[in-house]
Structures are given as structure tokens and as C-alpha cells.
C-alpha positions in Angstrom: 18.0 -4.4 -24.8 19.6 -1.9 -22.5 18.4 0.7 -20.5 20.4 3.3 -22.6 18.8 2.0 -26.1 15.3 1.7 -24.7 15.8 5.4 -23.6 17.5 6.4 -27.1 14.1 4.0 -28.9 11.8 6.5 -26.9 13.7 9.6 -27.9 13.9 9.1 -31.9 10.9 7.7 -31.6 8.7 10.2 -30.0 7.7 13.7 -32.2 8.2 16.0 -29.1 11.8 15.4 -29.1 12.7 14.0 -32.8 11.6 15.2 -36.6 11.0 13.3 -39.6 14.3 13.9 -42.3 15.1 12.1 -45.5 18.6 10.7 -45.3 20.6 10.1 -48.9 24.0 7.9 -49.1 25.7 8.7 -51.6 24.4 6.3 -54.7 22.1 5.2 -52.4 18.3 5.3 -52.1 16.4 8.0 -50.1 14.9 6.6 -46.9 13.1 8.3 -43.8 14.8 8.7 -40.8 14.4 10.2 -37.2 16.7 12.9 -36.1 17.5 15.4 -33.4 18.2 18.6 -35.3 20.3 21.2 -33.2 21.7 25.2 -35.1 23.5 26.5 -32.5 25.1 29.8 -33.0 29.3 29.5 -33.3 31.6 32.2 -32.9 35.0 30.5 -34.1 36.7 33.8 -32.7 36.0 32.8 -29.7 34.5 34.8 -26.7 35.4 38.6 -26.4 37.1 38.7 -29.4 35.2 40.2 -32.8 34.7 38.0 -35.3 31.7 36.7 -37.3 29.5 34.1 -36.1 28.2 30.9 -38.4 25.6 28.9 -37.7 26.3 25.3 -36.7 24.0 22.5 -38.1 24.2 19.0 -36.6 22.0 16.4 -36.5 21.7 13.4 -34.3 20.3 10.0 -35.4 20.7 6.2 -34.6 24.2 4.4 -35.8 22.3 2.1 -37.3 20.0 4.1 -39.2 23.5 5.5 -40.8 25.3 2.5 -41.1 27.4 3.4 -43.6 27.6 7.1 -43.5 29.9 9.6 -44.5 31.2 13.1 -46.4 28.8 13.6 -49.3 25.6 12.0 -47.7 22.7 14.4 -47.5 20.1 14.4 -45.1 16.7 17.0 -45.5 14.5 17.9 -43.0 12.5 20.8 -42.1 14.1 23.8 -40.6 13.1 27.0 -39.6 9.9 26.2 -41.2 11.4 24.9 -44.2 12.5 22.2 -46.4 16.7 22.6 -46.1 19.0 20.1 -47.7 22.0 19.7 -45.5 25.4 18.0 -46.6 27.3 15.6 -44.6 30.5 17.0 -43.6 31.3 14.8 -40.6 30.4 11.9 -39.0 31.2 11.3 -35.4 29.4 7.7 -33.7 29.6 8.0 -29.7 30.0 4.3 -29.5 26.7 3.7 -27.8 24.7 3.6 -31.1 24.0 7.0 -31.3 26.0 9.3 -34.1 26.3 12.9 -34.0 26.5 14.2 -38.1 28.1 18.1 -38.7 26.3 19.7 -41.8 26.4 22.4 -44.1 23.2 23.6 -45.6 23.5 22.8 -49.5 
């Protein structure tokens, strides 16, 4: 085991940092997962220009946990105090076993 996965095992493993969320393949089973949920604000204008912000759900899990992930999947997990069910709308693995998934809020 490397130094980068023990770090990632302490990360999705420990509550301060990760939550609880229920990922979905499509025709697949439900099954618990750890993720780092991130809704940053996005201004597709771009800065100084008027426009009309979105929010910007991503999630980031383990590779492995989503082996086989892609458009369609769902993934629910508690947001703003809330259950929210999030679509997959991209998947994008880093290559060190960590993938970064783009959402939209079903």
C-alpha cells in the first residue's frame, strides 16, 4: 500500500472529512459508499460579466468503490440537511484511485 492510498483510506474513512451516501449503478443494487461532497457556486459568465450563477455538485469517492460508473448512476446523500438524490452526469478518475463525479440534483 502507498503512502497516497493510506492517506486517501484515512480520508474516506474518517467522518470529519467524508459522509455516508447511497450509490446506484444503473440496474444495479444500492450500496453505501464514502464520499467527499463539495456545491461550490459557478458563475459560467465568468468574472465581471452578469450572468446567473448555478450551483456545482461533485462528489469525490474511491475508483474502486465506482468501478463501473457512469451517466445515469445516482448517488444520495445528505445535503444541506437533507436527503438529495443527485444524478451522474460525469465521471472523471484522476488515475491515482480516486474519481471526481459532476452531479445534477434529480
Amino acid at each position: 500500500m502507498t503512502v497516497f492510498s493510506e492517506a486517501t483510506d484515512v480520508i474516506f474513512e474518517d467522518s470529519d472529512f467524508s459522509q455516508v451516501a447511497t450509490y446506484t449503478a444503473s440496474g444495479g443494487e444500492p450500496r453505501q459508499i464514502r464520499v467527499l461532497i463539495e456545491n461550490a457556486y459557478s458563475d459560467p459568465q465568468g468574472v465581471g460579466i452578469a450572468g446567473v450563477g448555478i450551483s456545482a455538485p461533485m462528489a469525490t469517492c474511491r475508483t474502486s468503490d465506482v468501478p463501473a460508473v457512469g451517466r445515469g448512476d445516482t448517488l444520495e446523500t445528505e445535503m444541506n440537511g437533507r436527503a438529495t438524490v443527485f444524478c451522474v452526469t460525469e465521471a472523471m478518475p484522476d488515475g491515482t484511485g480516486v474519481t471526481l463525479l459532476r452531479l445534477s440534483e434529480v
